[in-house]
C-alpha positions as CSV (number, residue, x, y, z in Angstrom):
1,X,-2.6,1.6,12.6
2,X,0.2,-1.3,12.5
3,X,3.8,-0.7,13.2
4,X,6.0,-3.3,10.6
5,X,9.6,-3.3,11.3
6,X,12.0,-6.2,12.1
7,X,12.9,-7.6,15.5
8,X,16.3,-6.2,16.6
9,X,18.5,-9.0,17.1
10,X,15.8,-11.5,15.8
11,X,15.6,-13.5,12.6
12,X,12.3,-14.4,11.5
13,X,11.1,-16.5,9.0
14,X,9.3,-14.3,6.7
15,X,10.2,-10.6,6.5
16,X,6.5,-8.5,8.1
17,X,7.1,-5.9,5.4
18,X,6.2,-8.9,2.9
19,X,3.4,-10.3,4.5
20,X,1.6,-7.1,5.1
21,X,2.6,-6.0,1.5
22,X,1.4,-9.3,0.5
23,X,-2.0,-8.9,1.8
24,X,-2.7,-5.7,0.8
25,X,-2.2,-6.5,-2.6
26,X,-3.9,-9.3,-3.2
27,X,-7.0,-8.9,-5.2
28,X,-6.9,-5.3,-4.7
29,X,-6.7,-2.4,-7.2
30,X,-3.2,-1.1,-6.5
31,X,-1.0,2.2,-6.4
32,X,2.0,1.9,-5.9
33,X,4.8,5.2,-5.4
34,X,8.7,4.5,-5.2
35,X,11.5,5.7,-7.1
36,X,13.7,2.3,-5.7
37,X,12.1,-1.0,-6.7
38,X,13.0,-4.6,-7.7
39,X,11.6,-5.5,-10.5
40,X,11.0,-9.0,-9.4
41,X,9.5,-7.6,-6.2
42,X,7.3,-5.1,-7.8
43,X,6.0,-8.2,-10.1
44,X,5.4,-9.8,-7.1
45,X,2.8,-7.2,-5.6
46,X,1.1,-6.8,-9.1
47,X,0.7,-10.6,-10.1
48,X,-1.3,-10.7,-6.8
49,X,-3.1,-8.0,-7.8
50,X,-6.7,-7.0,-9.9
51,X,-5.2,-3.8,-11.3
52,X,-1.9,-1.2,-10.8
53,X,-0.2,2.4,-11.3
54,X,3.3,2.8,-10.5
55,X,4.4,6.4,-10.0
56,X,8.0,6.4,-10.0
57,X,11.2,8.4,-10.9
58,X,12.3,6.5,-13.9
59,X,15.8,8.5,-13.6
60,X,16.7,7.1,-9.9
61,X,15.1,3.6,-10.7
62,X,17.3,2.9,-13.6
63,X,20.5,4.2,-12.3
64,X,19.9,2.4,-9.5
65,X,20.5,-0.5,-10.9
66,X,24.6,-1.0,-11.7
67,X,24.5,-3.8,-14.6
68,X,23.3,-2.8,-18.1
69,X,20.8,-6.0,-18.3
70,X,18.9,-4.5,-15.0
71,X,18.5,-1.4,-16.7
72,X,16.9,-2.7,-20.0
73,X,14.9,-4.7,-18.3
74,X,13.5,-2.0,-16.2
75,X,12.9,0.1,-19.4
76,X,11.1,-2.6,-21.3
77,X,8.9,-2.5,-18.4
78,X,8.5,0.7,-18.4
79,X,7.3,0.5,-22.9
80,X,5.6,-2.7,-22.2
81,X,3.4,-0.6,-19.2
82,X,2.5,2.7,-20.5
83,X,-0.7,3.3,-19.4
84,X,0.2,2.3,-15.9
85,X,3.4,4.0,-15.4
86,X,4.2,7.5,-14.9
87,X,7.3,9.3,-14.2
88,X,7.7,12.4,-11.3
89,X,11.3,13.6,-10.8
90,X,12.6,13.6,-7.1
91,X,9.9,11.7,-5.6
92,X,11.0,9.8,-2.7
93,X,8.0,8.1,-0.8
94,X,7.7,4.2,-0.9
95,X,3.5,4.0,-0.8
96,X,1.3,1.2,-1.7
97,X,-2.8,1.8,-1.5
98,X,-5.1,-0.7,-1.8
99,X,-9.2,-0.4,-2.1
100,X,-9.5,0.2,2.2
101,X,-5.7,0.3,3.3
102,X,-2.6,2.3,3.0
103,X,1.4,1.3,3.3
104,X,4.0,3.7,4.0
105,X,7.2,3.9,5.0
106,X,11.0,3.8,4.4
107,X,11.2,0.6,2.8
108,X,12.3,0.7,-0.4
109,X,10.2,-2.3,-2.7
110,X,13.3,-4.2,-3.5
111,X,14.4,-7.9,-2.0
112,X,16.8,-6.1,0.4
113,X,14.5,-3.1,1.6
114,X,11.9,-5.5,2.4
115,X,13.9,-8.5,4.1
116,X,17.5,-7.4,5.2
117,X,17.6,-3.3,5.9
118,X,16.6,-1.6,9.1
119,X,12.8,-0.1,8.2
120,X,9.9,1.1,9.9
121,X,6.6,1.3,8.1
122,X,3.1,1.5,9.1
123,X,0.0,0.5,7.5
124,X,-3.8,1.5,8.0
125,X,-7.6,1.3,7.3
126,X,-8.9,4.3,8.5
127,X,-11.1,5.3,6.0
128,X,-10.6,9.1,6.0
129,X,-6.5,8.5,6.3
130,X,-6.9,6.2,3.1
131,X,-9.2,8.4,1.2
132,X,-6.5,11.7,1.6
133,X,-3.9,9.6,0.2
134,X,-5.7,8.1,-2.3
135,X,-6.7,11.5,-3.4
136,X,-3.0,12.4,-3.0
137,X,-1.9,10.0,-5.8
138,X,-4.3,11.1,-8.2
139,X,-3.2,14.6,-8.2
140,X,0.4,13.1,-8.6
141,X,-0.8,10.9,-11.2
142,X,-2.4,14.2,-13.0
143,X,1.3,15.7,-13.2
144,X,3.1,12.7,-13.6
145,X,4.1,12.6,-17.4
146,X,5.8,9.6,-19.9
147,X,9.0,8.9,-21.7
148,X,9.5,7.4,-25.1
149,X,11.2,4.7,-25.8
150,X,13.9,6.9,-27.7
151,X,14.5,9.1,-24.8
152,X,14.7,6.1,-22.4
153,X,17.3,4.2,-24.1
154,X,19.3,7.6,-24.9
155,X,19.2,8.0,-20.9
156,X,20.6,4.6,-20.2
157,X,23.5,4.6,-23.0
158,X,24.3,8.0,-21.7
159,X,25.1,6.8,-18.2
160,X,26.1,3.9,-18.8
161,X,29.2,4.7,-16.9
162,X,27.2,6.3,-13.5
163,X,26.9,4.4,-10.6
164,X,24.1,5.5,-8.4
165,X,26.6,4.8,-5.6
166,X,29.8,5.3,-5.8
167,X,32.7,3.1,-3.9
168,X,33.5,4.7,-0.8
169,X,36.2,3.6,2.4
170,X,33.6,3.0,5.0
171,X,34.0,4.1,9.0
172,X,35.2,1.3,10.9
173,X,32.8,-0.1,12.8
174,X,32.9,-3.1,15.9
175,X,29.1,-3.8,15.1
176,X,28.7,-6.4,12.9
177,X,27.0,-6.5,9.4
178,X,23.6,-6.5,9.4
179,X,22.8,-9.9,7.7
180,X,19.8,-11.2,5.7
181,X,17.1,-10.7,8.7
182,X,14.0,-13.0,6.7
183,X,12.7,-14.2,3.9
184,X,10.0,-13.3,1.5
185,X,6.7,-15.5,2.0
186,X,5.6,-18.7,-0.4
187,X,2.8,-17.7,-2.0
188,X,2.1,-20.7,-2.9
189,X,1.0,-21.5,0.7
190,X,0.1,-18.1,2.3
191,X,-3.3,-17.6,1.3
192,X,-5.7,-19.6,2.0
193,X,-7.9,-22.2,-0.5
194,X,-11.6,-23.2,-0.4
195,X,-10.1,-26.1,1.7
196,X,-8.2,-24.3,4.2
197,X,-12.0,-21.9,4.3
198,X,-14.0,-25.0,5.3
199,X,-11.8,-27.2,7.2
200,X,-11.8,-24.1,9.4
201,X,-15.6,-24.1,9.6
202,X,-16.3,-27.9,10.0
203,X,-13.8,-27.6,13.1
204,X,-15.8,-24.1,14.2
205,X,-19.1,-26.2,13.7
206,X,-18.3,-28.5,15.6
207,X,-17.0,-27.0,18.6
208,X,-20.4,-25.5,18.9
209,X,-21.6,-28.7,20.0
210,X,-25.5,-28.0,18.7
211,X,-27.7,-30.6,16.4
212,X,-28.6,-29.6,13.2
213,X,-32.1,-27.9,14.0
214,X,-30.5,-25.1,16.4
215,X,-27.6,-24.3,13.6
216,X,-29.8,-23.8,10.8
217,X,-32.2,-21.6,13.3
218,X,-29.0,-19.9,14.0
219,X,-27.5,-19.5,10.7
220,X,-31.6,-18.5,9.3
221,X,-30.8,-15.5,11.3
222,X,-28.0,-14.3,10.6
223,X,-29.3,-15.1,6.5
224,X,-32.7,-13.2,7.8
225,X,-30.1,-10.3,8.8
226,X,-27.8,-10.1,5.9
227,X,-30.9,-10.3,2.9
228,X,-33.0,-7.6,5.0
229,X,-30.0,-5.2,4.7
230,X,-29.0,-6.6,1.3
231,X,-25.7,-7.6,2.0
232,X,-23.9,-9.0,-0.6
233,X,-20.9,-11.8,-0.9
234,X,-18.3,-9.0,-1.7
235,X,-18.8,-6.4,0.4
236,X,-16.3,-5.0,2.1
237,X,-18.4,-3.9,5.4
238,X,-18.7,-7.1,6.9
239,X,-16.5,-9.8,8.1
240,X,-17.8,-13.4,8.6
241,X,-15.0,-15.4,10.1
242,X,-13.5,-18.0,11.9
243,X,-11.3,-17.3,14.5
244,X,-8.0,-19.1,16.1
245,X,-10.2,-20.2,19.3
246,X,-12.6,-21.3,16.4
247,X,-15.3,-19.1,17.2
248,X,-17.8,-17.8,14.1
249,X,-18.6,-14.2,14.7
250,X,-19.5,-11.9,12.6
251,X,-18.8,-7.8,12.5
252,X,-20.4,-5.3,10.3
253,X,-17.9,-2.3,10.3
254,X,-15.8,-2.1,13.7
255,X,-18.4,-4.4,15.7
256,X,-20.1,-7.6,16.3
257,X,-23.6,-7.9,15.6
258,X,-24.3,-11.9,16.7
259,X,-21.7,-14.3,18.1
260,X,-22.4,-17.7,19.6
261,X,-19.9,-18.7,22.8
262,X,-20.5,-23.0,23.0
263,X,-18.6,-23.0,26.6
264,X,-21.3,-20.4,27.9
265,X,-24.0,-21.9,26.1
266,X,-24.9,-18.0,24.8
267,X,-25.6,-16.2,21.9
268,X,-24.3,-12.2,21.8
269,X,-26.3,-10.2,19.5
270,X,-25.9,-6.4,18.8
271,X,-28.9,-4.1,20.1
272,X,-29.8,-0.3,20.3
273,X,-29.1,1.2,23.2
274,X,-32.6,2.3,24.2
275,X,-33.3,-1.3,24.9
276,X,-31.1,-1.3,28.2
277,X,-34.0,-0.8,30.6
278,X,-35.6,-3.6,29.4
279,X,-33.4,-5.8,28.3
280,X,-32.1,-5.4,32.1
281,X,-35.3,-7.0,33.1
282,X,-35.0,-10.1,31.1
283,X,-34.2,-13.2,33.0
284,X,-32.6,-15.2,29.6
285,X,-30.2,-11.8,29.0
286,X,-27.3,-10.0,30.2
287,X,-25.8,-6.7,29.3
288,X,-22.0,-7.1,28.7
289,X,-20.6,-3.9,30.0
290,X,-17.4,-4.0,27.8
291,X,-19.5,-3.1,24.8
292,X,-20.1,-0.4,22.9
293,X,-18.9,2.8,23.2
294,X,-17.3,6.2,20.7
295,X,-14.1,7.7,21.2
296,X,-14.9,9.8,24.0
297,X,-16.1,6.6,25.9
298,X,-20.2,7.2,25.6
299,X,-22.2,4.4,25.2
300,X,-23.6,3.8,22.0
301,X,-25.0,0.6,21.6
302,X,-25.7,-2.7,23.9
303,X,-23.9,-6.3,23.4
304,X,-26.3,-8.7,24.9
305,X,-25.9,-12.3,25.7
306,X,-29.0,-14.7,25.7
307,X,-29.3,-18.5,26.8
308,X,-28.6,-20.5,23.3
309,X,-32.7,-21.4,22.7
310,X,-33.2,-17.9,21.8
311,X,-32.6,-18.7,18.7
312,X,-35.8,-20.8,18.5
313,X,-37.8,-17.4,20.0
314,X,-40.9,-16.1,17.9
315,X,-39.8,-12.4,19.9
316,X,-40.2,-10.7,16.4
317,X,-39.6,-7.5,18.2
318,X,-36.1,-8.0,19.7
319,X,-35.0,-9.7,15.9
320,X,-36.0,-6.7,14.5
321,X,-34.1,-4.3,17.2
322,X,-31.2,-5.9,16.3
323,X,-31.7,-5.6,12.9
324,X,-31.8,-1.7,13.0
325,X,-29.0,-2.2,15.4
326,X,-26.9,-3.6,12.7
327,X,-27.8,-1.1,10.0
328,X,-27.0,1.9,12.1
329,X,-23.4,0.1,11.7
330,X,-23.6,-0.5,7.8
331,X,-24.9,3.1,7.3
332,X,-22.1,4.5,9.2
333,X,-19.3,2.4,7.8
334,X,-17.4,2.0,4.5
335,X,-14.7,-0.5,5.6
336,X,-15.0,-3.8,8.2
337,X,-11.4,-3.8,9.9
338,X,-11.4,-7.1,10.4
339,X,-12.1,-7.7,6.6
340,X,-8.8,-9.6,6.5
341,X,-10.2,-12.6,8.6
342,X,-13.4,-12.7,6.7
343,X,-13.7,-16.5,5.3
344,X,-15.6,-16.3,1.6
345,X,-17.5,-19.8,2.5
346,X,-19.2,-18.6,5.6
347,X,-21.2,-16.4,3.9
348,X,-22.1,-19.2,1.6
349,X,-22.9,-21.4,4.2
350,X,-25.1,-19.0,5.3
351,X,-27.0,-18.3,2.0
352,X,-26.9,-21.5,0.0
353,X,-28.7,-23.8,1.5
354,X,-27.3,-26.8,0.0
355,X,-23.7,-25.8,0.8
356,X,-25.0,-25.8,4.3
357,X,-26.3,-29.0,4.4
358,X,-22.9,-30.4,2.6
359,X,-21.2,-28.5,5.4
360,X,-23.3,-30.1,8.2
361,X,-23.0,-33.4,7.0
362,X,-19.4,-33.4,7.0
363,X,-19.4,-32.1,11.0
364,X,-22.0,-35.1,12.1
């Protein structure tokens, strides 16, 4: 779970209720729940998105809204969007749920909930946490009914004259106003392109320091792994990515299954844990400790670090072992949490041969 909430008494550039918002949405089948939204903001989210459902209270999103242009524009949303836009009266969450997260909190979707006001919200992947709630918006969505256009625009020239809040002499107060505390994120530059995917594994590559014969033994493995557990491009139990310190591992669920450290010289590969006693007698491997345990801190599985030329080792029996390693992971997993980092063009490298040898080229 992530805490998102601005710094007291700190500015930042770009508000964290937007960038987590930001990420969640993008290519993701959204549904979304607030009864206060920007209209511009909730475009935003669903521009970024593959599909959407507001559930909203179309009575407290209009009048919340003083001028009589807001309002029609927020109706002619509303006629434009039937299908995807239901009404509930007096509902006050501010939700948005993607495929394998969840957002929650008491920021309202508008420019000034997101960047200016004093919020806390939290986001998560636990898969159980996001299944409840996904289930809870679909018996919302069950009850949630529609408006016509008739009865929307009677609503809005009927109120025409109510203010959803209404002037009042304010306490006076030494502390001073809270000003405009960040800014929404440029799109345009946030996520990241094909080039930003393999400039990041050139550099990677390269700080590997191997010749071209030990990286395609290396990534034949990890291809060898991912087609004998029929893992495809899109699914969302693995990650394949790049890190900061420009490392390549990759995680199936919550953990690694093979990771190459160039200052060590090593390679770490996943294993079962009945392979301890013998793995302990290997002069080319060491157990790392740190590694793997459940909840209630039993071991459950064994990282192991070889010398890099195991790679090159006709040992069919420990590849193997660490394949059924990495399955017990995939079978018990819905949802990589690090599925945020995975770069799209290490898997390619991987499984297209003549990508790889493009990519190779270029690190030469």
């Amino acid at each position: 779970m992530k805490l998102i909430y601005h710094r007291t008494n700190f500015r930042a550039e770009y508000s964290p209720f937007d960038v987590e918002l930001i990420t969640l949405a993008n290519q993701q089948n959204l549904c979304l729940v607030s009864p206060y939204i920007g209209l511009d903001y909730l475009k935003r989210l669903i521009q970024l998105s593959k599909s959407w459902r507001l559930i909203t209270d179309f009575e407290e999103w209009i009048i919340s809204h003083q001028r009589k242009e807001q309002r029609e524009n927020i109706i002619n949303f509303i006629n434009e969007n039937p299908e995807k836009i239901k009404h509930i009266s007096d509902i006050h969450a501010k939700v948005l749920i993607s495929e394998h997260s969840a957002f929650l909190g008491s920021a309202n979707f508008t420019d000034k909930g997101i960047c200016q006001r004093t919020e806390m919200s939290v986001s998560f992947s636990e898969v159980e946490k996001v299944q409840e709630i996904k289930s809870w918006f679909e018996s919302l969505w069950e009850v949630a009914i529609n408006f016509t256009e008739e009865q929307l625009s009677d609503f809005v020239k009927k109120n025409e004259n109510t203010n959803h809040k209404p002037r009042i002499k304010k306490l006076k107060s030494p502390s001073k106003k809270v000003m405009k505390r960040a800014s929404l994120v440029d799109i345009g530059t946030f996520f990241k392109t094909d080039k930003d995917y393999q400039s990041e594994l050139v550099k990677a590559i390269k700080k590997i320091k191997k010749d071209k014969e030990w990286l395609n033994r290396f990534f034949d493995l990890i291809k060898e792994l991912l087609t004998d557990l029929n893992i495809g491009e899109e699914s969302p139990k693995i990650t394949m990515s790049v890190t900061k310190d420009l490392r390549m591992p990759i995680s199936i669920g919550q953990r690694y299954v093979i990771r190459a450290k160039s200052q060590q010289n090593k390679v770490g590969f996943i294993l079962p844990l009945e392979l301890e006693e013998m793995i302990s007698n290997n002069p080319i491997a060491k157990i790392d400790d740190n590694y793997f345990y459940d909840k209630k801190k039993n071991k459950e599985a064994l990282w192991v670090n070889f010398d890099n030329n195991i790679v090159f080792s006709n040992d069919h029996f420990l590849f193997e072992q660490w394949k059924k390693a990495a399955k017990v992971e995939l079978d018990r997993t819905n949802y990589s949490g690090y599925r945020r980092a995975h770069n799209p063009l290490y898997y390619k490298l991987v499984m297209d041969l003549e990508y790889r040898n493009k990519i190779l080229d270029l690190c030469d």
